[in-house]
C-alpha positions as a Markdown table, in Angstrom:
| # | Residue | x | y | z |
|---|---|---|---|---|
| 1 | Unk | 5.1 | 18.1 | 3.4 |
| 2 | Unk | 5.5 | 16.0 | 6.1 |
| 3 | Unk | 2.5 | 13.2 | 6.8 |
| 4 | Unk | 2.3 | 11.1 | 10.2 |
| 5 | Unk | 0.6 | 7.6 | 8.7 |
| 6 | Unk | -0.9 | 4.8 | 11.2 |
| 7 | Unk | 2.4 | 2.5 | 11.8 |
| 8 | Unk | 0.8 | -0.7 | 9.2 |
| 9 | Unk | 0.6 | 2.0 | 6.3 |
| 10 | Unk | 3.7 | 3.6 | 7.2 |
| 11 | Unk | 5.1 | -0.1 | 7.0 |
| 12 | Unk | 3.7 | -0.4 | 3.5 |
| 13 | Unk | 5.3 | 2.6 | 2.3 |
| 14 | Unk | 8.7 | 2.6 | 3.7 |
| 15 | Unk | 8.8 | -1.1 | 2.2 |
| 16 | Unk | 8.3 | -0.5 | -1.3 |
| 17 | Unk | 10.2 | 2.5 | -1.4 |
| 18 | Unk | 13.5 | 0.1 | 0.2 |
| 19 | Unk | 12.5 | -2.6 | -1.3 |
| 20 | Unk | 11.9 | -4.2 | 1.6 |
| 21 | Unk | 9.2 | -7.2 | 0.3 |
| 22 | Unk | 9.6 | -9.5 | 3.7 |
| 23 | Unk | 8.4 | -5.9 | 5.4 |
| 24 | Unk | 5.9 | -5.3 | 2.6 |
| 25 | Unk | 3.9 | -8.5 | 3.8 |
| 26 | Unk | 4.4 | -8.1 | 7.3 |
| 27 | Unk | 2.2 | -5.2 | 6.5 |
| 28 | Unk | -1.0 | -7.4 | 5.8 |
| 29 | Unk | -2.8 | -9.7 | 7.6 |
| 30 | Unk | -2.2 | -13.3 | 6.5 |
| 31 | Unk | -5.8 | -12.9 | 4.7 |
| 32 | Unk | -5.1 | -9.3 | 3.6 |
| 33 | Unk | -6.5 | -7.7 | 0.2 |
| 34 | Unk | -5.0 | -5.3 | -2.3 |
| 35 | Unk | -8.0 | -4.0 | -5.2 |
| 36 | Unk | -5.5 | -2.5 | -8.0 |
| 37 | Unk | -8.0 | -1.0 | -9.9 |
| 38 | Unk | -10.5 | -3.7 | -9.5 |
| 39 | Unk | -8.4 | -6.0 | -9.8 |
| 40 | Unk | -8.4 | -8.5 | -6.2 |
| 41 | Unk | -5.1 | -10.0 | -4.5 |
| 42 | Unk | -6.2 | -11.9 | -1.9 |
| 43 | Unk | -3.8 | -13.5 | 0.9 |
| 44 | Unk | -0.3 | -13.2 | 1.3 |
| 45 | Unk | 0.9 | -15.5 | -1.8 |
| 46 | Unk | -1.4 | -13.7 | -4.2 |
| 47 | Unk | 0.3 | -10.3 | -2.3 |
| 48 | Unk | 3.7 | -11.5 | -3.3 |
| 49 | Unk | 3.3 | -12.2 | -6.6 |
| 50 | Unk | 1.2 | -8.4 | -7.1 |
| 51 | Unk | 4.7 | -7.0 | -5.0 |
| 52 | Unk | 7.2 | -9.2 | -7.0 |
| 53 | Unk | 5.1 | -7.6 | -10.5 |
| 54 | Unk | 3.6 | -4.5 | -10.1 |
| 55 | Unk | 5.3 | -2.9 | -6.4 |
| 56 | Unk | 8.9 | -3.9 | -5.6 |
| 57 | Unk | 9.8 | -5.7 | -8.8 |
| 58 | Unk | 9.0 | -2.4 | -11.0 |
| 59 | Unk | 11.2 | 0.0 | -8.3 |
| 60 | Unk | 8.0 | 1.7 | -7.3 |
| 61 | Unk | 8.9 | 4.8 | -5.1 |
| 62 | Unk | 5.8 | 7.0 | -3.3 |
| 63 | Unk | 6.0 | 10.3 | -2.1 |
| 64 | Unk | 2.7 | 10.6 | 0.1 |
| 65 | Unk | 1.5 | 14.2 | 0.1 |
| 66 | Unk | -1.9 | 13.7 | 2.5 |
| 67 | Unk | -3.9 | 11.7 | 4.2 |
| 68 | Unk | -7.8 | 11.4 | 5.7 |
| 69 | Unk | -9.0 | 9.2 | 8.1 |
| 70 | Unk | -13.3 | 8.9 | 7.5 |
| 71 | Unk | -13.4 | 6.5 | 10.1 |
| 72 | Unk | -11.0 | 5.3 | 13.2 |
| 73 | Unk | -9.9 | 2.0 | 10.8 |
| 74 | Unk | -10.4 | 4.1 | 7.5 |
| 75 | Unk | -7.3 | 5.9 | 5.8 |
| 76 | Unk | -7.4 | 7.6 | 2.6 |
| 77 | Unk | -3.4 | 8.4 | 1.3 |
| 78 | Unk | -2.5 | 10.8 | -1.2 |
| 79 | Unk | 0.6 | 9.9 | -2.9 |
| 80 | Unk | 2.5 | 10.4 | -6.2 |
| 81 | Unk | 3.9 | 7.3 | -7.4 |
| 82 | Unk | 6.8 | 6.7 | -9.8 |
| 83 | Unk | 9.1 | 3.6 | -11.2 |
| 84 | Unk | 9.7 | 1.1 | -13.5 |
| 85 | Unk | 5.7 | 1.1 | -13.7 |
| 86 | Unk | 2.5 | 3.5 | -13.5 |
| 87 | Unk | 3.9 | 7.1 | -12.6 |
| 88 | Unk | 1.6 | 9.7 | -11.7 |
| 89 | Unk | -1.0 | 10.4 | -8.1 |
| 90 | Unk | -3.2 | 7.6 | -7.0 |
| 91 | Unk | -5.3 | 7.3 | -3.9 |
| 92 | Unk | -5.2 | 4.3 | -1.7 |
| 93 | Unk | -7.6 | 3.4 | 0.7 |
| 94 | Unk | -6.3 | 0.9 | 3.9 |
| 95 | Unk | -9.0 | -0.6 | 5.8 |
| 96 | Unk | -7.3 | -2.0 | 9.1 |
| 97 | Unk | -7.2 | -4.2 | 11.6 |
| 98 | Unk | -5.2 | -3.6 | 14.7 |
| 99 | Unk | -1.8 | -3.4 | 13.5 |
| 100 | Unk | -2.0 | -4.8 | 9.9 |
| 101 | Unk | -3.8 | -4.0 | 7.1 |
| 102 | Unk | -6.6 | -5.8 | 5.8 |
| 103 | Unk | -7.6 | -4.5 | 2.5 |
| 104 | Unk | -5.6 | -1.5 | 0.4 |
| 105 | Unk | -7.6 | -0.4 | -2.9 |
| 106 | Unk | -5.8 | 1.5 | -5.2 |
| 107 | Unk | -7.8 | 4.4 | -7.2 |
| 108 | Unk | -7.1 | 7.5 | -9.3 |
């Protein structure tokens, strides 16, 4: 299945799956947000150090299978998600902001 994403969360993606962390952060805004579960990464050093642990360091790969927008700014992605770390679907909601993304919460 083939998904178009908004170019930021197309950014995200690609970058983790090649490792890419300089493109990971590029991603975010310098104040951007990641919820893992409820737990909150806030800015781009905290970003990092979630990327360097729990995203790039663990070879995380995702195969996104759909996506939903609620609103113009809203994205829900689908994707299944393997690695060195969790493995299995997860849902991840970007809120953006122009061309970077402003907060991603991760979900089941």
């Amino acid at each position: 299945m083939s998904v178009t994403l908004p170019p930021p969360i197309q950014t995200f993606f690609a970058a983790t799956n090649t490792e890419d962390r300089a493109a990971f952060l590029s991603a975010f805004t310098p104040d951007g947000t990641i919820d893992d579960w409820g737990r909150d990464f806030h800015g781009h050093d905290a970003l990092g150090h979630w990327n360097d642990t729990e995203n790039i360091g663990t070879h995380t790969r995702f195969e996104v299978t759909a996506i939903t927008s609620p609103t113009p700014n809203t994205h829900v992605v689908t994707a299944m998600v393997t690695g060195g770390g969790f493995n299995g679907p997860s849902h991840f909601t970007f809120t953006l902001a122009g061309s970077q993304i402003t907060r991603m919460t991760i979900t089941a």
